[in-house]
Every structure is written in C-alpha cells, then in structure tokens.
C-alpha positions as a LaTeX table, in Angstrom:
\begin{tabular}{lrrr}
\hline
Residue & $x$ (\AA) & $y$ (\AA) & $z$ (\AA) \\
\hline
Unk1 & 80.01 & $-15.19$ & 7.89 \\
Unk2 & 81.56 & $-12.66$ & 5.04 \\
Unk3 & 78.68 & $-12.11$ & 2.29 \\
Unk4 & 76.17 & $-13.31$ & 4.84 \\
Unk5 & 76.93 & $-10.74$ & 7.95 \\
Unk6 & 75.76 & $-6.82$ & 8.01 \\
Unk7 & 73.05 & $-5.59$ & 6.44 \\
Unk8 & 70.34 & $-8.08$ & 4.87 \\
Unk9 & 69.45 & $-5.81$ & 1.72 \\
Unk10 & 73.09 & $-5.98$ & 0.77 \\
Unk11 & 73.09 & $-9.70$ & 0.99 \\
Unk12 & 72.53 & $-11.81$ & $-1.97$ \\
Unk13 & 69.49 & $-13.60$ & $-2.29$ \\
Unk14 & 69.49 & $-17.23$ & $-2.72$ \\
Unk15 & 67.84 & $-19.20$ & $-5.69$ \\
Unk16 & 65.17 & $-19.80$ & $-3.57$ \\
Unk17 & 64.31 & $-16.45$ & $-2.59$ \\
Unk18 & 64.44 & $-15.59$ & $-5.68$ \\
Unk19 & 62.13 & $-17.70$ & $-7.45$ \\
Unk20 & 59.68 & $-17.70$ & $-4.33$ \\
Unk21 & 59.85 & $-14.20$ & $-4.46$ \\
Unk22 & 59.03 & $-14.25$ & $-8.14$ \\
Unk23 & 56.78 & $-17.00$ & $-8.34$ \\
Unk24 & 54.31 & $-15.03$ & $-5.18$ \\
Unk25 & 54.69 & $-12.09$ & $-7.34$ \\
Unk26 & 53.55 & $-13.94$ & $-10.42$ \\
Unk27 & 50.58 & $-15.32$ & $-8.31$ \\
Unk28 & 50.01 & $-12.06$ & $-6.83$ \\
Unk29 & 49.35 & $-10.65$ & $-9.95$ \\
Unk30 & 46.82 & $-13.31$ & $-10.54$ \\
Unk31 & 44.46 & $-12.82$ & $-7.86$ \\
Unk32 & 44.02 & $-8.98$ & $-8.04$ \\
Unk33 & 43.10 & $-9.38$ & $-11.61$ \\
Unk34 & 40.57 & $-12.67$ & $-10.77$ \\
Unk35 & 39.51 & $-10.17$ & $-7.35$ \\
Unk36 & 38.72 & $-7.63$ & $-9.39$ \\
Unk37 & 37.29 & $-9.74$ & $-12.10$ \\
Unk38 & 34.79 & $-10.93$ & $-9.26$ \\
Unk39 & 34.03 & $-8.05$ & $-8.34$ \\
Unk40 & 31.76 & $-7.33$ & $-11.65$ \\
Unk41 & 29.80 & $-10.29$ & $-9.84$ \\
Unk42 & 28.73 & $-9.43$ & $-6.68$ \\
Unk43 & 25.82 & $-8.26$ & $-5.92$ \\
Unk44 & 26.57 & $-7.95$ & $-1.78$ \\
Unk45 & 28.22 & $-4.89$ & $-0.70$ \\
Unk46 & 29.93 & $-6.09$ & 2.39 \\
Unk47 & 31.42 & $-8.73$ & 0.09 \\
Unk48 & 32.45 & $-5.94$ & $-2.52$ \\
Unk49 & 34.42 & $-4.06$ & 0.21 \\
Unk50 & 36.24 & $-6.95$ & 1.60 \\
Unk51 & 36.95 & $-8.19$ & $-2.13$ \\
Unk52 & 38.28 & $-4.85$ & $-2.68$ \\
Unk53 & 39.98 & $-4.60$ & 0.48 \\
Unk54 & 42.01 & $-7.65$ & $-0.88$ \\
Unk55 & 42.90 & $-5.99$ & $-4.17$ \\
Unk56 & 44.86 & $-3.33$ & $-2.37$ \\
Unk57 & 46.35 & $-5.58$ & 0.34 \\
Unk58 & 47.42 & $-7.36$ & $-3.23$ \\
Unk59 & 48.49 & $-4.50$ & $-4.96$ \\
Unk60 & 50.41 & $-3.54$ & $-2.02$ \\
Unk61 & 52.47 & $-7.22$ & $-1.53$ \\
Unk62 & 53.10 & $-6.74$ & $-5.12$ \\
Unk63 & 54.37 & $-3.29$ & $-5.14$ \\
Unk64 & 56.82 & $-4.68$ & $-1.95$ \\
Unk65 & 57.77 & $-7.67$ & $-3.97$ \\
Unk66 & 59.00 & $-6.21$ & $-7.51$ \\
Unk67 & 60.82 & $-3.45$ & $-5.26$ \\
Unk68 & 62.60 & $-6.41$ & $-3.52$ \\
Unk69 & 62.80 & $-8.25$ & $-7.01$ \\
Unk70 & 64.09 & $-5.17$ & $-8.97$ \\
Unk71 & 66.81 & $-4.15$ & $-6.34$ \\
Unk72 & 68.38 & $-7.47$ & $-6.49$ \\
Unk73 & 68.29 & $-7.41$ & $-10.66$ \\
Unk74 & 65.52 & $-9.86$ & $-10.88$ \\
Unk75 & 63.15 & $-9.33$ & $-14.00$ \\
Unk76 & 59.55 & $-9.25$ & $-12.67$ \\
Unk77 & 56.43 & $-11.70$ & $-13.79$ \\
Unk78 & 54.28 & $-10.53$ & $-16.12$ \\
Unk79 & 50.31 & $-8.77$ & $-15.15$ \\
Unk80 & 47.07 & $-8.99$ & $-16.44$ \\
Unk81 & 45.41 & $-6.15$ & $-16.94$ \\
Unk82 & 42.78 & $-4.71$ & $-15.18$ \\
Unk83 & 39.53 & $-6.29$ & $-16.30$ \\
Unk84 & 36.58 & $-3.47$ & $-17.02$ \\
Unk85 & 34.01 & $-2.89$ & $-15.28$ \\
Unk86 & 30.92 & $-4.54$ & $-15.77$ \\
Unk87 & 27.18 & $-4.07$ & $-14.93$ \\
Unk88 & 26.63 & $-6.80$ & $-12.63$ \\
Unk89 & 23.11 & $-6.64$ & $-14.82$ \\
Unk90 & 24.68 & $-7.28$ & $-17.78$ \\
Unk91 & 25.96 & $-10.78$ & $-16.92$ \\
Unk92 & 23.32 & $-12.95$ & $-17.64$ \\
Unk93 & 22.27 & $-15.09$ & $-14.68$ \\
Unk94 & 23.65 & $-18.63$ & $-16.03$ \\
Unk95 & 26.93 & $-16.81$ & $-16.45$ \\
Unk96 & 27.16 & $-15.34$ & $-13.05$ \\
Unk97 & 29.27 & $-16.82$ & $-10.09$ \\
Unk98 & 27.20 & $-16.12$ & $-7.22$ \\
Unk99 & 28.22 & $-14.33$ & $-4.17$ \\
Unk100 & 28.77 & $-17.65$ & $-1.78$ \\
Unk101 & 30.91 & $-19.26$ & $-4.51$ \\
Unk102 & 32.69 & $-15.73$ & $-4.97$ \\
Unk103 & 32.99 & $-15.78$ & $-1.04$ \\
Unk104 & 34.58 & $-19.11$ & $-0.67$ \\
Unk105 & 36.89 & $-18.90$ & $-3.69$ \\
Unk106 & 38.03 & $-15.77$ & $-2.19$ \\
Unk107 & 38.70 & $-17.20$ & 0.75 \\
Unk108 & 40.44 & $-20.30$ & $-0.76$ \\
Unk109 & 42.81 & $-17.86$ & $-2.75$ \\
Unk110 & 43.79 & $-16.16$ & 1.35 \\
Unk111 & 44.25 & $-19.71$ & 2.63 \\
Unk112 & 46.58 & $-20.24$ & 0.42 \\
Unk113 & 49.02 & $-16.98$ & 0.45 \\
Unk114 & 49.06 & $-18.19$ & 4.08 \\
Unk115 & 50.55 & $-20.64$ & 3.03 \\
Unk116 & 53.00 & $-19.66$ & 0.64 \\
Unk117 & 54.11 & $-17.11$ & 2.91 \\
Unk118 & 54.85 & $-19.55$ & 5.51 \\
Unk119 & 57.27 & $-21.30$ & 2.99 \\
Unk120 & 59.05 & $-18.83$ & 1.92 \\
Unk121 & 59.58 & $-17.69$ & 5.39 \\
Unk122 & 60.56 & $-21.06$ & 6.07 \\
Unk123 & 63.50 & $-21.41$ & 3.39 \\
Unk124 & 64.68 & $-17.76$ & 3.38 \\
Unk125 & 67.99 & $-16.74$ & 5.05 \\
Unk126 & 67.30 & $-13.04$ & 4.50 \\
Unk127 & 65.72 & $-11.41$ & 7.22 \\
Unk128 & 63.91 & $-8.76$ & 5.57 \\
Unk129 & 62.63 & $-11.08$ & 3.15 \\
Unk130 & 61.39 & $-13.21$ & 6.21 \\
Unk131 & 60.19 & $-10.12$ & 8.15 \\
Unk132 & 58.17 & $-8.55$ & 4.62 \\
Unk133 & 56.44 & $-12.38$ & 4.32 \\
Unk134 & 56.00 & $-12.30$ & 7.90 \\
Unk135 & 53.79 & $-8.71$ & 7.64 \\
Unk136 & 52.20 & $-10.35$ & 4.19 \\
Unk137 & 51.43 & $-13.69$ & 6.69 \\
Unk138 & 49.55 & $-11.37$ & 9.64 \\
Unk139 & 47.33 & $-9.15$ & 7.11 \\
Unk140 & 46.76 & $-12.57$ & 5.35 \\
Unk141 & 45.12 & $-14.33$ & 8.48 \\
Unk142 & 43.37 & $-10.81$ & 9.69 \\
Unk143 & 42.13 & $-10.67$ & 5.71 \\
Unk144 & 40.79 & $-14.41$ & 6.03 \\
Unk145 & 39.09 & $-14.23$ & 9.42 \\
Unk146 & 36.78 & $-11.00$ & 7.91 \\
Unk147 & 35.95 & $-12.94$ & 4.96 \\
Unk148 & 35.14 & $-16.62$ & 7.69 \\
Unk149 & 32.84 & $-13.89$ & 9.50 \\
Unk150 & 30.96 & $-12.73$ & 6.14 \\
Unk151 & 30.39 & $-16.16$ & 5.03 \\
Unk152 & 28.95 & $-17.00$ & 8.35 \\
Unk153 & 27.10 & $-13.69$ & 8.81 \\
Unk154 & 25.75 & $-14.00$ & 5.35 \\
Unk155 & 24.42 & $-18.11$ & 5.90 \\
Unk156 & 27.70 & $-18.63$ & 3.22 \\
Unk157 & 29.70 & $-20.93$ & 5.27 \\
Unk158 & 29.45 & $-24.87$ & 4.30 \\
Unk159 & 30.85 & $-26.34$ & 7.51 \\
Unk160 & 32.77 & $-29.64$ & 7.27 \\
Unk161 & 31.52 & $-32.66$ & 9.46 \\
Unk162 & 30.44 & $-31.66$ & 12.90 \\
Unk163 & 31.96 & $-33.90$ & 15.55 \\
Unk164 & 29.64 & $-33.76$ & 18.45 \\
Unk165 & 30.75 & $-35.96$ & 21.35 \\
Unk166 & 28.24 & $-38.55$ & 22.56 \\
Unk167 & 27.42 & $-38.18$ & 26.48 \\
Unk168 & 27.76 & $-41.78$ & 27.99 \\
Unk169 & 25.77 & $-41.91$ & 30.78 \\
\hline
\end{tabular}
C-alpha cells in the first residue's frame, strides 16, 4: 500500500476529505453563530441549555476539524462572529421566532450533521477522519434525541401522519 499503510495522520488526505472536511467546518461555523443567535429568542430555559449545549458540542467539532484541516495545510472557512446578546424583551414580538419554531429548526440543523457525518464517513479512506466523524455522528444522535424529548415534553412536536392499523374483525 506505500503512502496508504502506517499511520493515518501521516497519510494524505484525499480531495474529498478535504473539501468535506472543509465544507462541515464551514457549516459548523454556521450553526453556532445561528445557535447562539437563537438563543437571544428563547424564552424556555430547558430549551436555552440544550441550545447551548449544542454551541459547545459545535465549537468543539470545529476546534477538531481546523486542527485536522491545519495539520494537513488546508486554509480554514471563514466565522461569523459571535452575535451579542440581546434582551429577549427587546425583540419586539412580531420579530421573535418562538420557542417551537426555535426547537424544530434546531433540531432540523442535528438531523442534518447526521447526515453529513455519515457521508463523509462513507467516502473517507482515513481512519481517524472516519473515527473523529464517527464520535461527531454518536453526540449528534444523543444531541437530537434530547431536543425530540423537549419538543414532546414541551407539546412542541408536530407529528407526521399517524398510521393506525384498522382491526378487521
């Protein structure tokens, strides 16, 4: 295997890796600053902690990611800055979002990572990088099933359908 055999850090990273890599980053990025941009709109506490709780698991990915980026000579995505905090008071109530729609977008934003770091695992040939997406991929389904049980604590969730089966007698 030459290049390919040893030690996966010293292994080159493909051009998928690398833009994968980059492109989660990039993304990343994105949803702590619209997390904590939320954040100056909820009004439920339980919801505050887990959208916070979701900044750092973030921050954290993103931290992992530029190391991974950086090491391999990769120049890293830009970042928004944080947004300031703001009085949820001081938004005026047509401008709000409100904590169910904060909730589900949330949630959308987890459903997604899941996915994206489920292709990326699929395509990548290094195993760290499979093993660090594969660590991102657990904390992103534990992260999603606490935020399915607040919207359904909370009266949040808007089911699909229901199938119930008819009894035939």
């Amino acid at each position: 295997m030459g290049i390919l055999s040893g030690n996966p850090q010293e292994e080159p990273m493909h051009y998928g890796e690398v833009f994968s890599a980059w492109e989660y980053l990039m993304v990343a990025n994105k949803a702590i600053a619209d997390h904590q941009m939320l954040m100056n709109h909820v009004g439920d506490g339980d919801l505050k902690k887990l959208l916070k709780d979701a900044v750092e698991q973030a921050q954290q990915e993103a931290k992992q990611v530029s190391e991974v980026l950086k090491q391999n000579g990769v120049g890293l995505p830009p970042a928004a800055p944080e947004p300031p905090s703001v009085d949820l008071e001081d938004i005026p109530v047509g401008a709000r979002f409100q904590d169910p729609d904060v909730a589900a977008a949330a949630s959308a934003k987890v459903a997604a990572g899941l996915v994206a770091c489920s292709q990326i695992m699929g395509t990548s040939i290094r195993e760290d990088i499979v093993m660090m997406f594969g660590q991102f991929h657990m904390n992103k389904a534990a992260l999603g099933g606490k935020f399915l049980k607040l919207t359904k604590e909370k009266g949040w969730l808007v089911p699909p359908p229901l199938h119930h089966a008819s009894k035939s007698d």
